[in-house]
PQR file of N, CA, C, O and H, with PARSE charges and radii, in Angstrom:
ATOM      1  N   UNK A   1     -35.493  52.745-134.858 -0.4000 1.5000
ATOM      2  CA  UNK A   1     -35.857  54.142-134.964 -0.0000 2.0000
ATOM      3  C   UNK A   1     -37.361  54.279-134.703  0.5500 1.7000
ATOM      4  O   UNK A   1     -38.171  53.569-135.299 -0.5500 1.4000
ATOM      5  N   UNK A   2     -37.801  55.405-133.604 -0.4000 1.5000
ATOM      6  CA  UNK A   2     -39.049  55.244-133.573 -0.0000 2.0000
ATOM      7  C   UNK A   2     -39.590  56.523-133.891  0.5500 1.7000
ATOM      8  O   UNK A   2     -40.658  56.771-133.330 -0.5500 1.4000
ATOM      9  H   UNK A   2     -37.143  55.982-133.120  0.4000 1.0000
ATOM     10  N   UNK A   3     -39.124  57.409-134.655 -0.4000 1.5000
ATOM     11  CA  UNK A   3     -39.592  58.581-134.778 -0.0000 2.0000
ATOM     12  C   UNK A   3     -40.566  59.968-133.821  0.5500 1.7000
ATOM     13  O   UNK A   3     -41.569  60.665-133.974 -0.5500 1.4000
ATOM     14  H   UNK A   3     -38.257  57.208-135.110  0.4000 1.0000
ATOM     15  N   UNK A   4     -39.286  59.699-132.658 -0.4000 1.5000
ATOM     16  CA  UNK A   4     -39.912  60.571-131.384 -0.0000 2.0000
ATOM     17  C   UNK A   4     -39.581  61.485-131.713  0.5500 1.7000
ATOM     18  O   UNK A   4     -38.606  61.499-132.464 -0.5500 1.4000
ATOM     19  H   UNK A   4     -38.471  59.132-132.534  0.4000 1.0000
ATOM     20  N   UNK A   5     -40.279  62.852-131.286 -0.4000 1.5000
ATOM     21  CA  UNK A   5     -39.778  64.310-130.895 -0.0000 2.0000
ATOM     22  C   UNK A   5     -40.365  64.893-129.742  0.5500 1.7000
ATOM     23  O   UNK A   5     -41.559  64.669-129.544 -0.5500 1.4000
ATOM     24  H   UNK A   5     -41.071  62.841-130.676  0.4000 1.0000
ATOM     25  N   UNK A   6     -39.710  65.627-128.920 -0.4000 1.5000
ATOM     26  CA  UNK A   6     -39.931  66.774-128.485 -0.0000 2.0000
ATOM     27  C   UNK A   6     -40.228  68.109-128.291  0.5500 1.7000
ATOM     28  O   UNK A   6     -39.562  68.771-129.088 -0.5500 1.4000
ATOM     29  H   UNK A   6     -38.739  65.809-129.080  0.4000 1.0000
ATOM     30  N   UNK A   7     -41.079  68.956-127.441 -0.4000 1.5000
ATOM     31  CA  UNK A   7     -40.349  70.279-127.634 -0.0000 2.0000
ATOM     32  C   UNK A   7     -38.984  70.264-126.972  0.5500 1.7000
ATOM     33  O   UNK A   7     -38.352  69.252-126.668 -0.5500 1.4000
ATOM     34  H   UNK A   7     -41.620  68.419-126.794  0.4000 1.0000
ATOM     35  N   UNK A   8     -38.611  71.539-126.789 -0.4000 1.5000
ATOM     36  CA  UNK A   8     -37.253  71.960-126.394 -0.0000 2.0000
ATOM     37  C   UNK A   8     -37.565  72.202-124.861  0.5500 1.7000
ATOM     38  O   UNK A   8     -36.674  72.318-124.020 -0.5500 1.4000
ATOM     39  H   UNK A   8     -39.124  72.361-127.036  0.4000 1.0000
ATOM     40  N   UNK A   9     -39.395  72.291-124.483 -0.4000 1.5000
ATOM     41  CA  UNK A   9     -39.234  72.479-122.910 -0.0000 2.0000
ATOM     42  C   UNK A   9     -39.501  70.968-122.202  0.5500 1.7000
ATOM     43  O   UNK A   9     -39.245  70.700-121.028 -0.5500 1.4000
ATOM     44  H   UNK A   9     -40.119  72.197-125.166  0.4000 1.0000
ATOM     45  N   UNK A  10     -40.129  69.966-123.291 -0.4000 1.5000
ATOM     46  CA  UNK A  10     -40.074  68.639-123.180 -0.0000 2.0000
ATOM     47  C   UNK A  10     -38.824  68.014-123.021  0.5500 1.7000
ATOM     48  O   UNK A  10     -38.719  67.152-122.148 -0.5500 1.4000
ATOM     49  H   UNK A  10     -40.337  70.184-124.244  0.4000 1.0000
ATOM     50  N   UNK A  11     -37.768  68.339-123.791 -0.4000 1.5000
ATOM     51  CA  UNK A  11     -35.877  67.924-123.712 -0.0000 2.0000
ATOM     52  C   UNK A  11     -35.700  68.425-122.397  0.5500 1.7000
ATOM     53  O   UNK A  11     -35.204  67.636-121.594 -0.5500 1.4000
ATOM     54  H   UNK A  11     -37.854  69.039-124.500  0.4000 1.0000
ATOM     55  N   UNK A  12     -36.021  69.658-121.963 -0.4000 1.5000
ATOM     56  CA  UNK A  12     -35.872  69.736-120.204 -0.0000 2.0000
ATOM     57  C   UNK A  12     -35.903  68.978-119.419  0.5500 1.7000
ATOM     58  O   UNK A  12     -35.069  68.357-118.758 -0.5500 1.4000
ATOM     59  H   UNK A  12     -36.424  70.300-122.615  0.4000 1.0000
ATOM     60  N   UNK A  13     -37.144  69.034-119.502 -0.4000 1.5000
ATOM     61  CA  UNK A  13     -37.768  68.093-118.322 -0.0000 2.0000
ATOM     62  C   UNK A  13     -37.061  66.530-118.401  0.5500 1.7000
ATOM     63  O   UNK A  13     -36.631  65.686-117.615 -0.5500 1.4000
ATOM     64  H   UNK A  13     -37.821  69.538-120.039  0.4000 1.0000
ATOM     65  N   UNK A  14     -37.214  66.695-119.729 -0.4000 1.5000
ATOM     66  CA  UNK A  14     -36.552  64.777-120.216 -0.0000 2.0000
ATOM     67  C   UNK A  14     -35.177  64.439-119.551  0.5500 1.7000
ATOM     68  O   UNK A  14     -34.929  63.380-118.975 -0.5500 1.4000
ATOM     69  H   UNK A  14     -37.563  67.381-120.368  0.4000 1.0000
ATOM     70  N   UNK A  15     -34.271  65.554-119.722 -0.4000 1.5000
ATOM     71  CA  UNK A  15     -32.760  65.589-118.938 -0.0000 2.0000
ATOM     72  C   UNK A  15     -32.772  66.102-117.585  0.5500 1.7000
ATOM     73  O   UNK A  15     -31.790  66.059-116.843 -0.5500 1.4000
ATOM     74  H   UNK A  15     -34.473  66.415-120.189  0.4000 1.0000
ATOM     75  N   UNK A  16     -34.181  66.710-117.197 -0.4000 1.5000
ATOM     76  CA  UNK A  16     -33.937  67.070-115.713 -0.0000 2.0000
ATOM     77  C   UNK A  16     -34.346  65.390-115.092  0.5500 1.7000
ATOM     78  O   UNK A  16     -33.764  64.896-114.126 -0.5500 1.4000
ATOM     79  H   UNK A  16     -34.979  66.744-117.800  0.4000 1.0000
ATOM     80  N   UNK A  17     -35.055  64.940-115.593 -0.4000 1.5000
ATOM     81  CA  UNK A  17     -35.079  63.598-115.108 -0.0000 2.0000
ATOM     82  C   UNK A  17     -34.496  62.362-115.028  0.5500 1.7000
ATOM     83  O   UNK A  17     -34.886  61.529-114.210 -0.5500 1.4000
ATOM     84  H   UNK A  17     -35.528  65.342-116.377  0.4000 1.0000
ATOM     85  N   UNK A  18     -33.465  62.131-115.912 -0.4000 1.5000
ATOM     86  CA  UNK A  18     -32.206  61.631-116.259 -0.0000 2.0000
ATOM     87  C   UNK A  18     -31.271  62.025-115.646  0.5500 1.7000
ATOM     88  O   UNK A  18     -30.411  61.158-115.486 -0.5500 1.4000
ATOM     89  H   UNK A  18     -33.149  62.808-116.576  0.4000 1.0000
ATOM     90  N   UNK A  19     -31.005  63.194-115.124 -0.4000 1.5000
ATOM     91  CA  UNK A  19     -29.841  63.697-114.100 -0.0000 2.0000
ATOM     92  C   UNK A  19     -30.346  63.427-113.007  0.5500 1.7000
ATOM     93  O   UNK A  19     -29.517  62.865-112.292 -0.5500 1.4000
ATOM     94  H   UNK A  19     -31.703  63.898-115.254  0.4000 1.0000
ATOM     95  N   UNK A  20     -31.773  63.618-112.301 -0.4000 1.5000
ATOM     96  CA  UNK A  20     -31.958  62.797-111.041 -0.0000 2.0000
ATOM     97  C   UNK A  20     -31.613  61.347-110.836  0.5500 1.7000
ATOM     98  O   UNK A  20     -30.841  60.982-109.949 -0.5500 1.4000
ATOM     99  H   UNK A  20     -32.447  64.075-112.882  0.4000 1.0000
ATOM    100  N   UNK A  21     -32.109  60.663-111.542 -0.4000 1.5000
ATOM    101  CA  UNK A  21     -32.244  59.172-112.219 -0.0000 2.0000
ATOM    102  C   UNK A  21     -30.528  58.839-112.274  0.5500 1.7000
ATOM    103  O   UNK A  21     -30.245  57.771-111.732 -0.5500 1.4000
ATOM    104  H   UNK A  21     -32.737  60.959-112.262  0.4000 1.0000
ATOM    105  N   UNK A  22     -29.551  59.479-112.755 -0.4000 1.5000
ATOM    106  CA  UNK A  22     -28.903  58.941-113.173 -0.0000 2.0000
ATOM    107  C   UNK A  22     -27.498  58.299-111.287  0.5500 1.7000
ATOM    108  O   UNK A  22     -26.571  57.498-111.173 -0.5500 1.4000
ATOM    109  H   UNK A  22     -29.781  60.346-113.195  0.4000 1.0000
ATOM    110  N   UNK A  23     -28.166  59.207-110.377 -0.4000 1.5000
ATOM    111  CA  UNK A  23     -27.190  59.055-109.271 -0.0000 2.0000
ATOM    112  C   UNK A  23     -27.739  58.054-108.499  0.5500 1.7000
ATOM    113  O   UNK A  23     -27.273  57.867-107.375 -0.5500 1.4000
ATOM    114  H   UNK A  23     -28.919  59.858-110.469  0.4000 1.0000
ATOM    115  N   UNK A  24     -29.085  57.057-109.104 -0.4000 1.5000
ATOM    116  CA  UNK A  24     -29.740  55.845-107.982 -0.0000 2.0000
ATOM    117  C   UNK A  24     -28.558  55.248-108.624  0.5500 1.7000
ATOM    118  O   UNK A  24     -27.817  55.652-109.520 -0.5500 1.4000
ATOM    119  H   UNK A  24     -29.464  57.209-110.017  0.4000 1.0000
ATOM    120  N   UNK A  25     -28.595  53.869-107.718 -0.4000 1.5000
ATOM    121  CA  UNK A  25     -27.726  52.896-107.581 -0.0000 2.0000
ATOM    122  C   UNK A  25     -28.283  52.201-109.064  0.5500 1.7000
ATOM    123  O   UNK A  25     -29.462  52.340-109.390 -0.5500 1.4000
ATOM    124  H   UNK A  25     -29.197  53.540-106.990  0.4000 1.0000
ATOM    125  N   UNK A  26     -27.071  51.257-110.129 -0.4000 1.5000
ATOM    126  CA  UNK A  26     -28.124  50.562-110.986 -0.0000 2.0000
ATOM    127  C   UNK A  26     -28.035  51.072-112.060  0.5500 1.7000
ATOM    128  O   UNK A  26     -28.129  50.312-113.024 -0.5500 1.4000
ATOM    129  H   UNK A  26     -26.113  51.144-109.865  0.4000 1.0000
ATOM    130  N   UNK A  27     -27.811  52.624-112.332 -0.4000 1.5000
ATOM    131  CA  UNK A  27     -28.197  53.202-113.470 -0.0000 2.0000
ATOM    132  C   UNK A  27     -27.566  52.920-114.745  0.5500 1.7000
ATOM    133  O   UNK A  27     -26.341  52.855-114.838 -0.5500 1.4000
ATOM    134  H   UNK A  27     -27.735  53.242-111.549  0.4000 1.0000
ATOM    135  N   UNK A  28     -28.318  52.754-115.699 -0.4000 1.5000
ATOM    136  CA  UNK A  28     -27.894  52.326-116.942 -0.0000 2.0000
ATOM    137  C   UNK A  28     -28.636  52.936-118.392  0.5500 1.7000
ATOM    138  O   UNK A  28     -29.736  52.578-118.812 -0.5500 1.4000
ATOM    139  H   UNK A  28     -29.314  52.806-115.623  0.4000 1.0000
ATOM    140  N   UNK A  29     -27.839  53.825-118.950 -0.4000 1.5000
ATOM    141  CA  UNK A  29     -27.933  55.172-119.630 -0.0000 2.0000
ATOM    142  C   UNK A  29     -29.008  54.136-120.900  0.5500 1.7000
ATOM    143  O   UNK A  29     -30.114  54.650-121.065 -0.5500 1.4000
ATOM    144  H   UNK A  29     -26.945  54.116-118.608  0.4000 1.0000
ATOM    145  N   UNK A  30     -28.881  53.440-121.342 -0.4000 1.5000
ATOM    146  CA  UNK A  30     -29.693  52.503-122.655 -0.0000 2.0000
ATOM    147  C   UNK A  30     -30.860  52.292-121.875  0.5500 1.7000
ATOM    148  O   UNK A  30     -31.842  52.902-122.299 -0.5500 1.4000
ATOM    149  H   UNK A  30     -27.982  53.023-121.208  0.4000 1.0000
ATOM    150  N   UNK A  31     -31.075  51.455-120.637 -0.4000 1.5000
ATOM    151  CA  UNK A  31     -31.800  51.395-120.289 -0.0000 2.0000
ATOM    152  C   UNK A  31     -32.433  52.166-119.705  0.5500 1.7000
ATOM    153  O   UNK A  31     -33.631  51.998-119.934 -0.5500 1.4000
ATOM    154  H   UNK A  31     -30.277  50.960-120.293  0.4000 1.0000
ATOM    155  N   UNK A  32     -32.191  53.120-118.904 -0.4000 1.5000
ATOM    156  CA  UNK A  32     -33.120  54.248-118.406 -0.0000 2.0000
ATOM    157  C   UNK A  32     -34.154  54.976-119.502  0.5500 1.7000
ATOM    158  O   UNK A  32     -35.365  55.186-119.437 -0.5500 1.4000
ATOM    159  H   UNK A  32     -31.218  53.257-118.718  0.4000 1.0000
ATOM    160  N   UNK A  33     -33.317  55.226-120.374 -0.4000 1.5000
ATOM    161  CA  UNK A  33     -33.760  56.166-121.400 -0.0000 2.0000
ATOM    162  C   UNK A  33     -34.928  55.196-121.797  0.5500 1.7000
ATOM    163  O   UNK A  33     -35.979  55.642-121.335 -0.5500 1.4000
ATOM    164  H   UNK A  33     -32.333  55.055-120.427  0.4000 1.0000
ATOM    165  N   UNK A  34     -35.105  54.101-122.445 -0.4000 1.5000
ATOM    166  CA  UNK A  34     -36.091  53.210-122.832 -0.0000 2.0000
ATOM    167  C   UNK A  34     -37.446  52.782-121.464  0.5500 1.7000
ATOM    168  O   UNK A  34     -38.607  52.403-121.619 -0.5500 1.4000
ATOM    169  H   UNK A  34     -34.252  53.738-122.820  0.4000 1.0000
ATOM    170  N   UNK A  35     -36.884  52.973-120.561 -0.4000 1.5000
ATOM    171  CA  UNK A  35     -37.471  52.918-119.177 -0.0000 2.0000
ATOM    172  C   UNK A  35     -38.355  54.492-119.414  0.5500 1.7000
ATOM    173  O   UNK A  35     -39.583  54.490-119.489 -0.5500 1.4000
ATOM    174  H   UNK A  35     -35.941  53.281-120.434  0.4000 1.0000
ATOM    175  N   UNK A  36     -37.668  55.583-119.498 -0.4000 1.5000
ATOM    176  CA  UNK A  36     -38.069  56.688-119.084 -0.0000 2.0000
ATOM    177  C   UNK A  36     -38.871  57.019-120.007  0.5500 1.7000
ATOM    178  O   UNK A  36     -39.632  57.937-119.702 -0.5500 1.4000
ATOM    179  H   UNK A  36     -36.670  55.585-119.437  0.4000 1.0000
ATOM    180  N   UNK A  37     -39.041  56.325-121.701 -0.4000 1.5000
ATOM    181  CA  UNK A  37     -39.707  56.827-122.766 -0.0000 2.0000
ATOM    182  C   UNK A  37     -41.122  55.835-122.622  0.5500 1.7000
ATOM    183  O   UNK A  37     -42.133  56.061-123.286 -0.5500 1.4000
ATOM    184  H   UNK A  37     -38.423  55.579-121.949  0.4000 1.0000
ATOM    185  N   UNK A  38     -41.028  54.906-121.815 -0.4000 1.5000
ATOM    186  CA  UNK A  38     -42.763  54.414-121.757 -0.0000 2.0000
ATOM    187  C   UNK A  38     -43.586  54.805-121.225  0.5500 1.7000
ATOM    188  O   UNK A  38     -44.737  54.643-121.629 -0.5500 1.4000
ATOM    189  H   UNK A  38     -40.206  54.722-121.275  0.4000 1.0000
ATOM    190  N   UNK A  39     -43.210  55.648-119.815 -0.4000 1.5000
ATOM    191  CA  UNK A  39     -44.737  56.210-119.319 -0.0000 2.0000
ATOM    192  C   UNK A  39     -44.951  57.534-120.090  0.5500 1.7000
ATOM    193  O   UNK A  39     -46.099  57.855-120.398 -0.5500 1.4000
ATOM    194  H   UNK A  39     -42.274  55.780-119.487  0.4000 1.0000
ATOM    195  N   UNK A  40     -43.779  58.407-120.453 -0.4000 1.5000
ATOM    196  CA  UNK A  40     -44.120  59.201-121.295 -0.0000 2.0000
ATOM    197  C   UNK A  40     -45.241  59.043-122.218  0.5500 1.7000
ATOM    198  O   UNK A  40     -46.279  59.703-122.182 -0.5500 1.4000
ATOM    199  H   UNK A  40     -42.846  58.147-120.202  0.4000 1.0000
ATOM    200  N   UNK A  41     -44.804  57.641-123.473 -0.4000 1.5000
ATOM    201  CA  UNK A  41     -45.390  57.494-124.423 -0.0000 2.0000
ATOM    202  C   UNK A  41     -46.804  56.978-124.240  0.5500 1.7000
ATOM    203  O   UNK A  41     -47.656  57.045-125.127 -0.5500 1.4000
ATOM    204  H   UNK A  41     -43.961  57.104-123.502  0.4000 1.0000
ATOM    205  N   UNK A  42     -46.957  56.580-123.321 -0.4000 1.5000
ATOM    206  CA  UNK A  42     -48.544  56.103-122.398 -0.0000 2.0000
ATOM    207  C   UNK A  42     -49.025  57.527-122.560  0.5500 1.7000
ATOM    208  O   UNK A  42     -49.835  57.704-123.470 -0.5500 1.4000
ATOM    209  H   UNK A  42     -46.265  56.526-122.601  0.4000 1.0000
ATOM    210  N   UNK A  43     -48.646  58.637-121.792 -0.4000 1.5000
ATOM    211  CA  UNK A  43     -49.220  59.510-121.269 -0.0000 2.0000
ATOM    212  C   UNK A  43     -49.446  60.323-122.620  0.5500 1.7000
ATOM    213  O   UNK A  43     -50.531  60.903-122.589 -0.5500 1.4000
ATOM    214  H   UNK A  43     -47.988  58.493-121.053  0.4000 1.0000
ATOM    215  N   UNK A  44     -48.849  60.498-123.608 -0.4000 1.5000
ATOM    216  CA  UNK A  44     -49.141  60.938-124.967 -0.0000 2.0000
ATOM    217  C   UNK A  44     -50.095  60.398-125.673  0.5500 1.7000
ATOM    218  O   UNK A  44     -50.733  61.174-126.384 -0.5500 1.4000
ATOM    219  H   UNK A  44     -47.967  60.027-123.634  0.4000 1.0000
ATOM    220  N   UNK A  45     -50.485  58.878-125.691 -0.4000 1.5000
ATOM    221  CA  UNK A  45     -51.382  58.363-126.212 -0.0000 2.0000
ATOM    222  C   UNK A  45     -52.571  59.006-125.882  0.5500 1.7000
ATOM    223  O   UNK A  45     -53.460  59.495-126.579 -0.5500 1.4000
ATOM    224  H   UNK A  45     -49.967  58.248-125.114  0.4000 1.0000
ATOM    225  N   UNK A  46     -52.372  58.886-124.391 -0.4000 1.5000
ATOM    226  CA  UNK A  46     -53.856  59.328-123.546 -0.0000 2.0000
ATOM    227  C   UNK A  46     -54.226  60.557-124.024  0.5500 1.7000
ATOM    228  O   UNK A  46     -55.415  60.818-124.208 -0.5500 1.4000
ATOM    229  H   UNK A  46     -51.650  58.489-123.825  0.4000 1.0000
ATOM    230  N   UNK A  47     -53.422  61.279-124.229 -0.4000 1.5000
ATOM    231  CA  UNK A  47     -53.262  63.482-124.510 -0.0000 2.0000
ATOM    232  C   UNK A  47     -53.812  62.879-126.245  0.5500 1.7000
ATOM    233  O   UNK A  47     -54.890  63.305-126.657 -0.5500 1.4000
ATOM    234  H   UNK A  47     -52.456  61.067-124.080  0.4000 1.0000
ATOM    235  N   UNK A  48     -53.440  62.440-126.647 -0.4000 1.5000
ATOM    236  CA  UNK A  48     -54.054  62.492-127.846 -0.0000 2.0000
ATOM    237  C   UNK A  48     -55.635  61.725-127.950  0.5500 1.7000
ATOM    238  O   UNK A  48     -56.592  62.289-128.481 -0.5500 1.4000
ATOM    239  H   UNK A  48     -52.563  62.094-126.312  0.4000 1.0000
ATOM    240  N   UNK A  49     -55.656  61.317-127.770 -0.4000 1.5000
ATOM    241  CA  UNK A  49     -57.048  60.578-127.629 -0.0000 2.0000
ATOM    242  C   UNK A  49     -58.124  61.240-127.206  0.5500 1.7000
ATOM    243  O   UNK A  49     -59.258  61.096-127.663 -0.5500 1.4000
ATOM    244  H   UNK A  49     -54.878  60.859-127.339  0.4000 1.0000
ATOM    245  N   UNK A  50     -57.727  62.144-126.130 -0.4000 1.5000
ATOM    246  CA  UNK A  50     -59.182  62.619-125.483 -0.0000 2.0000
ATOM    247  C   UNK A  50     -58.756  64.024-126.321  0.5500 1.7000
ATOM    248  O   UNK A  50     -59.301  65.041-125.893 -0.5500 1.4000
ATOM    249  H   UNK A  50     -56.806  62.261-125.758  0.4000 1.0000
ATOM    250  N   UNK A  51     -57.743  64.206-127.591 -0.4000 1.5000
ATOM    251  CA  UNK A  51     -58.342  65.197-128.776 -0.0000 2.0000
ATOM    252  C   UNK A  51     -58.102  64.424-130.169  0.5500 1.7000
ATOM    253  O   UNK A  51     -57.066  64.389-130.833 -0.5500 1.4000
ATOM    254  H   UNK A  51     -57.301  63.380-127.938  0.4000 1.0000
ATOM    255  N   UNK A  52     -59.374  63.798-130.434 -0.4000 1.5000
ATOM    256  CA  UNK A  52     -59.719  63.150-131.642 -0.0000 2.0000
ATOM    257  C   UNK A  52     -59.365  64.120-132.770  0.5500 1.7000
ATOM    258  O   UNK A  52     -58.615  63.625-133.610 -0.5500 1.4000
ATOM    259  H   UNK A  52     -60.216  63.827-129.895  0.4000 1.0000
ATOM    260  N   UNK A  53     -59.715  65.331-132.973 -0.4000 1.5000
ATOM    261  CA  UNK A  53     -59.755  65.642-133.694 -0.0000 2.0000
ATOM    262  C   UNK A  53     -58.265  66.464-134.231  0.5500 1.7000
ATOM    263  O   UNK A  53     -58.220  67.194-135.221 -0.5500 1.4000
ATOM    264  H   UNK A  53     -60.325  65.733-132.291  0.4000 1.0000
ATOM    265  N   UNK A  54     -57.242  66.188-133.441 -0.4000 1.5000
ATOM    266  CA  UNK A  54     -55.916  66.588-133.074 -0.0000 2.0000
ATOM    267  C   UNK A  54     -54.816  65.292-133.460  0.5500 1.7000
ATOM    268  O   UNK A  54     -53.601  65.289-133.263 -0.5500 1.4000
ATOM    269  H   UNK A  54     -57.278  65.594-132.637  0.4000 1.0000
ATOM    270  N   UNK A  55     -55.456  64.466-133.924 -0.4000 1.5000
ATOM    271  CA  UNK A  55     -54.498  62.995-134.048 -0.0000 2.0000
ATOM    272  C   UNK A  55     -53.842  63.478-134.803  0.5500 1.7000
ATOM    273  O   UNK A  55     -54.260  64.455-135.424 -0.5500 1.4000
ATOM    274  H   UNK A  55     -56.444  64.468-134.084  0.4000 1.0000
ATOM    275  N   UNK A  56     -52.200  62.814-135.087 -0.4000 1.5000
ATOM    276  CA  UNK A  56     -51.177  63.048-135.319 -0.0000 2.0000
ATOM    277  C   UNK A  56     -49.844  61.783-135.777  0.5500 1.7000
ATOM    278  O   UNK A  56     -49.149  61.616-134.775 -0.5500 1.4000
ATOM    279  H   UNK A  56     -51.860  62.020-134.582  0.4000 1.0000
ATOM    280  N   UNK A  57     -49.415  61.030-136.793 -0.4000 1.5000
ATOM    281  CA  UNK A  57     -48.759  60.622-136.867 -0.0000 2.0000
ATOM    282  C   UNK A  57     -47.546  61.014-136.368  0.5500 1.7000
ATOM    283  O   UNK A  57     -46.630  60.602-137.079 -0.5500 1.4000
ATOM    284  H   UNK A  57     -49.981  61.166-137.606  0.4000 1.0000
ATOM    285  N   UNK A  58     -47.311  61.427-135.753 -0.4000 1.5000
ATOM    286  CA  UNK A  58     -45.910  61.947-135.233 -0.0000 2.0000
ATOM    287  C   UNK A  58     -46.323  62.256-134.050  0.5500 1.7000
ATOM    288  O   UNK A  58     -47.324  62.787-133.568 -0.5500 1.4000
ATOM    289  H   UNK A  58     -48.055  61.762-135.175  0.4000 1.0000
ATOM    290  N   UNK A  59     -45.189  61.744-133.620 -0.4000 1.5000
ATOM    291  CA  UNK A  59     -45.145  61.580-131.825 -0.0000 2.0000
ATOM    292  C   UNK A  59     -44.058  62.610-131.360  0.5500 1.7000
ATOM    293  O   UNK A  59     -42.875  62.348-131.575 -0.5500 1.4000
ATOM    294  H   UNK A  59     -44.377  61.313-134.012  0.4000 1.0000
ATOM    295  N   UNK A  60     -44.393  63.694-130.772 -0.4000 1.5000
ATOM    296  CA  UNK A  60     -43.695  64.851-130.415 -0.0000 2.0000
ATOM    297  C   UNK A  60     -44.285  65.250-128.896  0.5500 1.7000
ATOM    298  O   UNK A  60     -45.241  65.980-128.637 -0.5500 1.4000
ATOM    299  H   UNK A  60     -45.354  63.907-130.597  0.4000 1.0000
ATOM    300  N   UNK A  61     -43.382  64.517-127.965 -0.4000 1.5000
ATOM    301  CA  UNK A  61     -43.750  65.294-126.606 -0.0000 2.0000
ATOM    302  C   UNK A  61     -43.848  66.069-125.996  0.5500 1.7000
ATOM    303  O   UNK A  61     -42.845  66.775-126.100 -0.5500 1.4000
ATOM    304  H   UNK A  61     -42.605  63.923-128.176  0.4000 1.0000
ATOM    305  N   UNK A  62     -44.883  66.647-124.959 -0.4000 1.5000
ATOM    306  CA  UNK A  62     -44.754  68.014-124.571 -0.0000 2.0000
ATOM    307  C   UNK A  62     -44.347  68.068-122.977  0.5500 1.7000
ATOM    308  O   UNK A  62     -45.114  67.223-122.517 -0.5500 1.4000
ATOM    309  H   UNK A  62     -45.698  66.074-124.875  0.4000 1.0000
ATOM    310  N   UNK A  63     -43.918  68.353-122.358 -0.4000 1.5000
ATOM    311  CA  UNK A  63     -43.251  68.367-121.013 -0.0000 2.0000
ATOM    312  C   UNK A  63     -44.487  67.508-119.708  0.5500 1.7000
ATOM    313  O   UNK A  63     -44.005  66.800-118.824 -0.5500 1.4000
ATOM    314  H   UNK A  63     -43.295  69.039-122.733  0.4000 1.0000
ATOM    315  N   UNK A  64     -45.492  67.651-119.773 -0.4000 1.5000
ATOM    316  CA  UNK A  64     -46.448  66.834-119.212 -0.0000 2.0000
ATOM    317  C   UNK A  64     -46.253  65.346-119.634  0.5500 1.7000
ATOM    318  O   UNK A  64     -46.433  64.543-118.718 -0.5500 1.4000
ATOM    319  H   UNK A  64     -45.884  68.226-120.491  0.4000 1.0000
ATOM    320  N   UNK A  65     -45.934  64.850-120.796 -0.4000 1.5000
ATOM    321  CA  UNK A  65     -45.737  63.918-120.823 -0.0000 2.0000
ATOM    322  C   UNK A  65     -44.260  62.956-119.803  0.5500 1.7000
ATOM    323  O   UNK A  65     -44.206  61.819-119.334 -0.5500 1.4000
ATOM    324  H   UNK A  65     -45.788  65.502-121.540  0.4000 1.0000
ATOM    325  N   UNK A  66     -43.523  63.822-119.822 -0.4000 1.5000
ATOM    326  CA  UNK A  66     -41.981  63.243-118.541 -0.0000 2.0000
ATOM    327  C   UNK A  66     -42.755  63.028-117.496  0.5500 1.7000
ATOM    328  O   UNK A  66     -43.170  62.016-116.931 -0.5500 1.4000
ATOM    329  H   UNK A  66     -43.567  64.745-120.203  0.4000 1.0000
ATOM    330  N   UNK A  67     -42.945  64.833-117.251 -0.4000 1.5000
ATOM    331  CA  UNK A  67     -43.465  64.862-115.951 -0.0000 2.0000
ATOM    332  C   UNK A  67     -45.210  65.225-115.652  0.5500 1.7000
ATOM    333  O   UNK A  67     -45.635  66.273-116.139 -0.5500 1.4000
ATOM    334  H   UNK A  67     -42.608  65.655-117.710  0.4000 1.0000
ATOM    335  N   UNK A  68     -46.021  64.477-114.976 -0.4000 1.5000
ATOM    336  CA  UNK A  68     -47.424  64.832-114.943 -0.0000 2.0000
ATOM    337  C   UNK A  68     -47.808  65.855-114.462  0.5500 1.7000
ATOM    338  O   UNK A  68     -48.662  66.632-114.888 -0.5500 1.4000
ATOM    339  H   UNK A  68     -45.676  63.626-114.580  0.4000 1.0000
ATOM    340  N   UNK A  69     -46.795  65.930-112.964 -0.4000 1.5000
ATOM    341  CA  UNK A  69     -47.051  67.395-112.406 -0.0000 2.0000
ATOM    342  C   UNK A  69     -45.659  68.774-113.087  0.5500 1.7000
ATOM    343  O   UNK A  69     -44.994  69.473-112.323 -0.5500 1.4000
ATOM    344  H   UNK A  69     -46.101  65.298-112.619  0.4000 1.0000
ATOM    345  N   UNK A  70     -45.572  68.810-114.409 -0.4000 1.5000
ATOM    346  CA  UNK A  70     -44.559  69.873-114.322 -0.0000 2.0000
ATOM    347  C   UNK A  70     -45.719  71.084-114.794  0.5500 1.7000
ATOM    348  O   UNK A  70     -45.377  72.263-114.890 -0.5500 1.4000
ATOM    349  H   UNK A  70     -46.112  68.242-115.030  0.4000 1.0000
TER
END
């Protein structure tokens, strides 16, 4: 259990990318998902960091994190 959340426009993006993802050759629903939650969780680190004063035990993604350009 790693105590992730989302918003609800973050769950978008999260399943709009999983439904692309899911028709390559290969696909494997355990693994994608664990695949698809690391650059996210990179890119959250970074969003939090450059606001120090915003740190947060709880990890709740916001749609930039899936996608960089959404």
């Amino acid at each position: 259990d790693q105590d992730l959340g989302a918003t609800e426009k973050a769950k978008q993006v999260a399943l709009g990318f999983l439904s692309r993802r899911k028709n390559r050759p290969n696909f494997g629903n355990g693994g994608e998902v664990e695949n698809m939650l690391s650059f996210p969780k990179d890119r959250y680190l970074k969003r939090q960091a450059s606001q120090p004063s915003h740190l947060s035990l709880d990890i709740v993604f916001e749609p930039e994190d899936f996608d960089p350009n959404w």
